[in-house]
KOLKOLDREN-241805 format. One line per field, with one value per residue (C-alpha): residue number from 1; residue in three letters; chain; x, z, y. Coordinates in Angstrom, 1 decimal. Example, Ala and Ser with C-alpha at 12.3 -4.5 7.8 and 13.67 -1.06 7.14 Angstrom:
// residues 2
num = c(1	2)
residuo = c(ala	ser)
cadena = c(A	A)
px = c(12.3	13.7)
pz = c(7.8	7.1)
py = c(-4.5	-1.1)
***
This chain:
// residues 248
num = c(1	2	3	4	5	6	7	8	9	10	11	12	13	14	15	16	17	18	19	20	21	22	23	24	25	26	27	28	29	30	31	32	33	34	35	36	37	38	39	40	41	42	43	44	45	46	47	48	49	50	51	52	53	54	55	56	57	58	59	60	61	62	63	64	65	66	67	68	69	70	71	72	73	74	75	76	77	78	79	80	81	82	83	84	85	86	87	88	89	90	91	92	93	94	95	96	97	98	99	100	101	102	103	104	105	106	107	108	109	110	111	112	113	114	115	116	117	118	119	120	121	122	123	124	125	126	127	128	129	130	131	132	133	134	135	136	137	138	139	140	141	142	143	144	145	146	147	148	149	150	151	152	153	154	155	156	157	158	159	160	161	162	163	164	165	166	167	168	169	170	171	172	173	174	175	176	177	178	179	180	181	182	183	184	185	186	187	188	189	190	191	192	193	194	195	196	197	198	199	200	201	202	203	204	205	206	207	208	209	210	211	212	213	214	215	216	217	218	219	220	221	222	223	224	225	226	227	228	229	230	231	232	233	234	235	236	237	238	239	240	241	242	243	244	245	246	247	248)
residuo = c(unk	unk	unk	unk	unk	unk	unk	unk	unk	unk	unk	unk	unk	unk	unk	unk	unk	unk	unk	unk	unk	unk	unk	unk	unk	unk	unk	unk	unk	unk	unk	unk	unk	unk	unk	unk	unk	unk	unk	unk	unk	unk	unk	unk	unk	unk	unk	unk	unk	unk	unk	unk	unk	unk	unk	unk	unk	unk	unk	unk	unk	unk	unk	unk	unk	unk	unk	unk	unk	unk	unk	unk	unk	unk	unk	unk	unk	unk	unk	unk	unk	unk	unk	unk	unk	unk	unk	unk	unk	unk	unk	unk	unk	unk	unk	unk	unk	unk	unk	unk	unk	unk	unk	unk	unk	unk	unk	unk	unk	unk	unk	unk	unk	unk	unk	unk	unk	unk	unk	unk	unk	unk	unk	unk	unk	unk	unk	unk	unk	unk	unk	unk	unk	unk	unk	unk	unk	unk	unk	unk	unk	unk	unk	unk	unk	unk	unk	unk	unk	unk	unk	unk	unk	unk	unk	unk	unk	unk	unk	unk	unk	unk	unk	unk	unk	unk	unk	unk	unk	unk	unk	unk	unk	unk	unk	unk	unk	unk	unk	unk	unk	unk	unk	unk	unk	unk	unk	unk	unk	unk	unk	unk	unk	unk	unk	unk	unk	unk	unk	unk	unk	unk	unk	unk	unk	unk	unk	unk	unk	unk	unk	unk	unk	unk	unk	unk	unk	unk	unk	unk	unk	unk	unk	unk	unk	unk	unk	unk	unk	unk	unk	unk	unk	unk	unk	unk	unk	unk	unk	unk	unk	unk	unk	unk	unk	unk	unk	unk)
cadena = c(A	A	A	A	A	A	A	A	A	A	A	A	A	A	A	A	A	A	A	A	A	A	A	A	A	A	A	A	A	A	A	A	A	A	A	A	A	A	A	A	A	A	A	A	A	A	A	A	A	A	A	A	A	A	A	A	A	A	A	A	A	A	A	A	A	A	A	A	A	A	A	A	A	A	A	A	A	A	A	A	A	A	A	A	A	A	A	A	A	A	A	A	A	A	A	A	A	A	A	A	A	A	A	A	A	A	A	A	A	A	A	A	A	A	A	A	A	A	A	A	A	A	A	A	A	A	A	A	A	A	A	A	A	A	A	A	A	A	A	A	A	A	A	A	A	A	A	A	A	A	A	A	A	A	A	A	A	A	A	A	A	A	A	A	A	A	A	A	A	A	A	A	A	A	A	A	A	A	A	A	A	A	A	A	A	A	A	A	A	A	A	A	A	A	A	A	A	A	A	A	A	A	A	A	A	A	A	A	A	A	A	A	A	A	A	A	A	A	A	A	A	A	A	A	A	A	A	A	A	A	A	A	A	A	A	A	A	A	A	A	A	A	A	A	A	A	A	A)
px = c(0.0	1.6	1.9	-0.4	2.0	1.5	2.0	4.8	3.0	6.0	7.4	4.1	3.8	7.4	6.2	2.8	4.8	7.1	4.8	2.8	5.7	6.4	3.2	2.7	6.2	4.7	1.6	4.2	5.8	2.5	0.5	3.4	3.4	6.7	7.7	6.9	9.9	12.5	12.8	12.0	15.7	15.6	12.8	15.4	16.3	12.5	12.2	15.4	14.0	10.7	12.1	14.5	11.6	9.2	12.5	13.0	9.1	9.0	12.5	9.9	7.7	10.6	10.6	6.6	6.1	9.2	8.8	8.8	9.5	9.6	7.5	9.6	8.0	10.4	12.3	9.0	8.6	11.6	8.8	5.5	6.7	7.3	4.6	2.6	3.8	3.1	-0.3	-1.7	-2.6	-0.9	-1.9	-1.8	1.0	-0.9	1.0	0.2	0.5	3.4	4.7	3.1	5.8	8.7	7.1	7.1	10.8	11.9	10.2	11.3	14.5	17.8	19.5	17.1	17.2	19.0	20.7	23.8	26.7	25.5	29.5	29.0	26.2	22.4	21.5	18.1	16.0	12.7	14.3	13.5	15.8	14.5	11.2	12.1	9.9	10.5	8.7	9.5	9.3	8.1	11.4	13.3	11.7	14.4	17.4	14.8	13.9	17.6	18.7	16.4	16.7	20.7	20.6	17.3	18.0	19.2	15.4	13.5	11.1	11.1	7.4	7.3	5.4	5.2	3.5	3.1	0.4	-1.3	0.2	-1.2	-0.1	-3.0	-1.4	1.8	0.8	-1.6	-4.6	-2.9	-0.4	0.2	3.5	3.5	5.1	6.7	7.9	11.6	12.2	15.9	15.6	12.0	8.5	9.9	12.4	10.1	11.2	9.0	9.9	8.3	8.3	6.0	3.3	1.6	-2.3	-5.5	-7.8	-5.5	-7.9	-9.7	-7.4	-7.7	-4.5	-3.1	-4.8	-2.3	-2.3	-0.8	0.7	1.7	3.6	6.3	9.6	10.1	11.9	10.4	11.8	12.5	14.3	12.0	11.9	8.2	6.6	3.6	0.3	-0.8	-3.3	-3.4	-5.4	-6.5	-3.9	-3.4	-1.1	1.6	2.7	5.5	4.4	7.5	11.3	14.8	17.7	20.0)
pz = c(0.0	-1.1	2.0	1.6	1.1	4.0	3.4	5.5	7.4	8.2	4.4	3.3	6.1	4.5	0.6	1.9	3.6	0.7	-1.6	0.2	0.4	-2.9	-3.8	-1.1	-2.7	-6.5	-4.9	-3.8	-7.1	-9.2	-7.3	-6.4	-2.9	-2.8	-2.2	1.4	1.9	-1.1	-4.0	-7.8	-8.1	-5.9	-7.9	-10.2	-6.5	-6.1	-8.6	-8.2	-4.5	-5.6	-8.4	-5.7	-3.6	-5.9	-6.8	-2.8	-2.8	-5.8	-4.2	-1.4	-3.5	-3.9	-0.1	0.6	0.9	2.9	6.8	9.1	12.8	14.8	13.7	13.8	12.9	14.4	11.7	9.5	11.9	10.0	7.1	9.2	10.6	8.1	6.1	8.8	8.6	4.8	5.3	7.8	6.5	6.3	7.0	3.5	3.2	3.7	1.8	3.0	6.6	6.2	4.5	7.6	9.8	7.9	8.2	5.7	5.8	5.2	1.5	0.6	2.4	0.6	4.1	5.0	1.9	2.7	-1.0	-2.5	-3.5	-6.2	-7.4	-10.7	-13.5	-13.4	-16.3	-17.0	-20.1	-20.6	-21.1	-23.6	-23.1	-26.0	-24.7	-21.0	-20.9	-18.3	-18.7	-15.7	-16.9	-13.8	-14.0	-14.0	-11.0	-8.4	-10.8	-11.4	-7.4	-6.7	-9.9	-9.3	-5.8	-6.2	-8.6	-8.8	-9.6	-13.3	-13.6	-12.9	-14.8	-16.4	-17.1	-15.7	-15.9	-12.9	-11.0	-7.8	-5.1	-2.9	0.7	2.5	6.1	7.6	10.3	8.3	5.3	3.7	2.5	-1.3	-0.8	-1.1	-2.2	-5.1	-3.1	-4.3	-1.5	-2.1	-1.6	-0.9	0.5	1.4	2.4	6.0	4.2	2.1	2.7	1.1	-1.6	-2.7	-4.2	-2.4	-4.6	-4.7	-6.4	-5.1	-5.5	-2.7	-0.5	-2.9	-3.4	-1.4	0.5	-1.5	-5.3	-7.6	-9.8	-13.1	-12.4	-14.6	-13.4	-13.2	-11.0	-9.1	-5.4	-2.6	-0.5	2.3	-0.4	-0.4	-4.1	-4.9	-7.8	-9.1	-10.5	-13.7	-14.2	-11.7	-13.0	-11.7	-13.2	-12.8	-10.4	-12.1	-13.2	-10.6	-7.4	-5.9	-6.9	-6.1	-5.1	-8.1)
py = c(0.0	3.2	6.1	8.9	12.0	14.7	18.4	20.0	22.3	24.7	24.9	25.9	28.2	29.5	29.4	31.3	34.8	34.7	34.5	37.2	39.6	39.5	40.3	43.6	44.8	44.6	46.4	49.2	49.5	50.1	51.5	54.1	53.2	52.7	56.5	56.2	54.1	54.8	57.0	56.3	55.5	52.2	50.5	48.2	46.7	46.5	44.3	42.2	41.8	40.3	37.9	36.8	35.9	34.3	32.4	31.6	30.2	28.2	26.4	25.6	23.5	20.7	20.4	20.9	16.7	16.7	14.6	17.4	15.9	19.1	22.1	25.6	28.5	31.7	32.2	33.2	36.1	38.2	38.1	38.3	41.3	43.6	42.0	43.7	46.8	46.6	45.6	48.1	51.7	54.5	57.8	59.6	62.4	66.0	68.3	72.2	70.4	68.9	72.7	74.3	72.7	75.0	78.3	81.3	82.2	78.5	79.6	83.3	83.9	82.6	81.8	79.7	77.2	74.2	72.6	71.2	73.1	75.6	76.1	74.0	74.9	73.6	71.9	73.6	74.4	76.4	79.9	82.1	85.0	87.1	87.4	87.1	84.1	80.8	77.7	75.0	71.1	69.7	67.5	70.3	71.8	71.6	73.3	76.0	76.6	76.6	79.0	81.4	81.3	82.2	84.4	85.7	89.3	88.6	87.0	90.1	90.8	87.7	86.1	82.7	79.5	77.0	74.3	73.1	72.6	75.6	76.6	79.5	80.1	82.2	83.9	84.8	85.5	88.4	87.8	88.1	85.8	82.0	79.4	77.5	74.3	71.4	67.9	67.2	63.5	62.7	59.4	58.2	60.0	60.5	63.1	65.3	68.8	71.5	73.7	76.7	80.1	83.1	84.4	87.4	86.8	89.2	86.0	84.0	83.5	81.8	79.2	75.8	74.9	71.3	72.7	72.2	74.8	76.2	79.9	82.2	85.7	88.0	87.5	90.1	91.0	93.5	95.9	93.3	91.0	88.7	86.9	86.4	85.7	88.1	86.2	87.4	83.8	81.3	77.9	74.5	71.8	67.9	67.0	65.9	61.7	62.2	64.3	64.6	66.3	65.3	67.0	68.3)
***
């Protein structure tokens, strides 16, 4: 009489968290999840880590009919865990509060900007010199904060095109004014430092704090050297494929 073949209740447990890890870090990658623990950049090791794992589960299969005298599960708990922290919800990333925590000056004074050396060039593009005309790509975002930022006064004047998201800090600010904010990501959603350019616009108050928005207006400095940027148009807009912007 042939032996009835009995699964191995602690390799399937094994094959089962794998399999379920793998799974809840492909979630991360499409549905863009993923940014609350690395940047775009680290997605290729993403990947690797999930084939590697599928690979690790599949191995599991050759063992699953295997006798299994004493039944060990500890080891699983390196997986169980973090699968835990994958599955439970997190709170979704507010971005005027999150800009709130910086303050005004963090946005319009030059001191106050934290940023790489700015000794060697920024690659940017968008400039029309002629007309005195600047379009930002959203990729190109950061080199444009920083540029104008720096060197600002050779920009007066200029008419400029922009995006970003709505911050208004009521007890700061006037009732005409408002930051067109970006969240720079240098390592994970934990990181995300606010960027943003202070705008002058007599509809403001109109505007609701986290609208991303298309603005169109003139660079210009005021008597307190703040760089601000004054609306001529200021639109409703898509937020953008990729919300967030790197360090140049």
């Amino acid at each position: 009489m042939q032996q009835r073949k009995v699964i191995n209740l602690q390799v399937l447990v094994e094959i089962l968290c794998l399999m379920i890890f793998a799974i809840l870090l492909d979630n991360l990658i499409v549905s863009g999840k993923y940014q609350s623990y690395v940047t775009p950049k680290m997605i290729p090791y993403f990947y690797f880590a999930e084939i590697v794992i599928f690979i690790w589960a599949e191995a599991g299969i050759f063992r699953l009919f295997k006798p299994q005298y004493k039944f060990r599960l500890f080891h699983c708990y390196i997986l169980i865990i973090p699968i835990l922290f994958l599955i439970l919800p997190n709170a979704p990333i507010n971005s005027s509060e999150l800009a709130s925590r910086y303050g005004i000056e963090a946005f319009v004074l030059k001191d106050s900007i934290h940023t790489h050396s700015h000794d060697e060039p920024i690659e940017i593009t968008g400039i029309d010199d002629v007309n005195k005309i600047i379009v930002v790509k959203d990729e190109e975002w950061s080199g444009w904060f920083h540029e104008i930022m720096f060197d600002g006064e050779k920009y007066t004047g200029y008419r400029i095109v922009i995006k970003g998201f709505v911050f208004r800090d009521l007890i700061k600010m006037k009732d005409d004014e408002f930051i067109v904010c970006r969240l720079q990501m240098s390592c994970c959603a934990s990181d995300l430092t606010p960027m943003g350019i202070l705008t002058k616009y007599e509809r403001a108050k109109e505007l609701r704090d986290n609208q991303w928005v298309k603005l169109e207006g003139v660079l210009s400095f005021d008597s307190e050297n703040r760089f601000y940027i004054d609306a001529i148009n200021v639109s409703p807009t898509e937020k953008p494929e990729e919300e967030y912007i790197y360090p140049i």
